[in-house]
C-alpha positions, -999 to 999 in steps of 0.1 A, spaced: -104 -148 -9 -86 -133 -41 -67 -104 -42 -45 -85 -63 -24 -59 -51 1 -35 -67 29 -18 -49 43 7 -65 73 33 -60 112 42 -58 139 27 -47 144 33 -9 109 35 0 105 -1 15 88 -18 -15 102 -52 -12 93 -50 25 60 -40 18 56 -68 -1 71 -97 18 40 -81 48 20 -93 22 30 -124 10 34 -135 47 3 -122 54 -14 -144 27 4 -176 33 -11 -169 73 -44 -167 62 -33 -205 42 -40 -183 3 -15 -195 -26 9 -166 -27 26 -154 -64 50 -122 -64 67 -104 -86 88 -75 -85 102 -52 -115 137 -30 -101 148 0 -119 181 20 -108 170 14 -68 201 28 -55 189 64 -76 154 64 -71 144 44 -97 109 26 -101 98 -5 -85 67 -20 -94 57 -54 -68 21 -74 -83 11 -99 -57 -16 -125 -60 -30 -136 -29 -54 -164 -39 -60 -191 -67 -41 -175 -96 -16 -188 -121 5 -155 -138 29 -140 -114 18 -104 -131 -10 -80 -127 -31 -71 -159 -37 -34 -165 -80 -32 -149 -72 -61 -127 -59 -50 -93 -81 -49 -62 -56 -24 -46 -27 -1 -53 -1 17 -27 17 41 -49 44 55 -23 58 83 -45 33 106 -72 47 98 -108 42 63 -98 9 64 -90 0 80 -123 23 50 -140 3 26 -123 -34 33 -118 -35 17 -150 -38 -17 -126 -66 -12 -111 -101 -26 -116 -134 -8 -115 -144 -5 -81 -104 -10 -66 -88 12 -42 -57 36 -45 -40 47 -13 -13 73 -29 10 87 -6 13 128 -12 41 145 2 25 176 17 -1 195 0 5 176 -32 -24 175 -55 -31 152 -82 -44 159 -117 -84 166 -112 -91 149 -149 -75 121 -136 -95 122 -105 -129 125 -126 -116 95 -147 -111 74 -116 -147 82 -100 -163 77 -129 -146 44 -127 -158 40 -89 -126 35 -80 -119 47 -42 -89 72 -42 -76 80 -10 -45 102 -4 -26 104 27 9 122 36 27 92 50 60 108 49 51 136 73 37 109 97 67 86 95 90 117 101 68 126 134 76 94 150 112 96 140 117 75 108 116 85 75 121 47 65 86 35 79 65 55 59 57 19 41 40 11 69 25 40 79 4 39 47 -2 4 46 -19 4 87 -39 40 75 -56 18 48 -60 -15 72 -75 17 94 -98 27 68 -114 -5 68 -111 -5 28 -92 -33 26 -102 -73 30 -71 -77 61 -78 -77 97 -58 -57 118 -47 -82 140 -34 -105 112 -16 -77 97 1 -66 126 14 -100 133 29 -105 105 45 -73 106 59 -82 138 72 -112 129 86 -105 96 108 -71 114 141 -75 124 138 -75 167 152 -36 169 127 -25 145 100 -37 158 89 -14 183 96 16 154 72 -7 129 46 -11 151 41 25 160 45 38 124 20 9 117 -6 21 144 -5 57 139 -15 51 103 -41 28 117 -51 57 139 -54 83 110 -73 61 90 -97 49 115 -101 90 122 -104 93 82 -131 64 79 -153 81 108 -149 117 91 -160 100 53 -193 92 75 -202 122 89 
């Protein structure tokens, strides 16, 4: 297995976190890991950009058309990084209510046949009591979607054992109520 993943946001939103899941997840599954993370201002909201290589690869960074997968946790930089991705990849962009994104951007990503899916993680994470998990909220609604090349079980795992012990219980129900939503959102695409 190859894959290239971008992670992409503000500071805050659990970027570094989502990307040690990953990495940890990869060296479970015995893949070469390579990481690399780009920091603006964190502490104001600035952008952080993780690329991670799960697989035989030698550059630590993502070319633009090269990602198999992009989590964009914040709007402006999901349009700063779609760039990434590859014909035929897969954007989960978390929209904070009834955001919308640009539809000529939307048209330029289908006709790309890349798979857009948006999903208000922040309202979910706020519903089980923690702003802070919407990270993982979004990350177990795409494992739920089945969109991505992870089993469940492997990801949850890792999530457990990467948590510090009082979050865990907090992680794992963010984690499985995105798993929920997109296992509901998978069944609804095939109606």
């Amino acid at each position: 297995m190859q894959t290239q993943i971008i992670l992409a946001g503000v500071g805050g939103q659990g970027i570094l976190f989502a990307s040690k899941l990953f990495s940890e997840l990869g060296l479970k599954l015995g893949l070469n890991v390579i990481s690399s993370e780009t920091h603006g201002m964190s502490q104001r909201g600035g952008s952080v950009i993780a690329h991670l290589k799960l697989g035989d690869f030698y550059g630590p960074l993502i070319m633009e058309n090269s990602a198999d997968i992009l989590y964009s946790f914040e709007k402006n930089e999901t349009y700063k990084t779609l760039k990434f991705l590859q014909k035929s990849g897969v954007c989960f962009a978390n929209t904070v209510g009834k955001s919308t994104f640009d539809k000529k951007i939307l048209s330029h990503l289908k006709e790309k046949g890349i798979i857009f899916k948006t999903f208000d993680a922040n309202s979910e994470a706020l519903k089980i009591g923690s702003a802070l998990t919407t990270n993982i909220v979004l990350i177990g609604y795409s494992v739920g979607t089945g969109l991505i090349p992870f089993e469940c079980k492997d990801i949850k795992e890792t999530l457990e054992s990467i948590s510090k012990k009082k979050f865990i219980p907090i992680n794992m129900t963010a984690f499985d109520r995105g798993f929920q939503l997109g296992c509901a959102n998978k069944l609804n695409s095939k109606e």
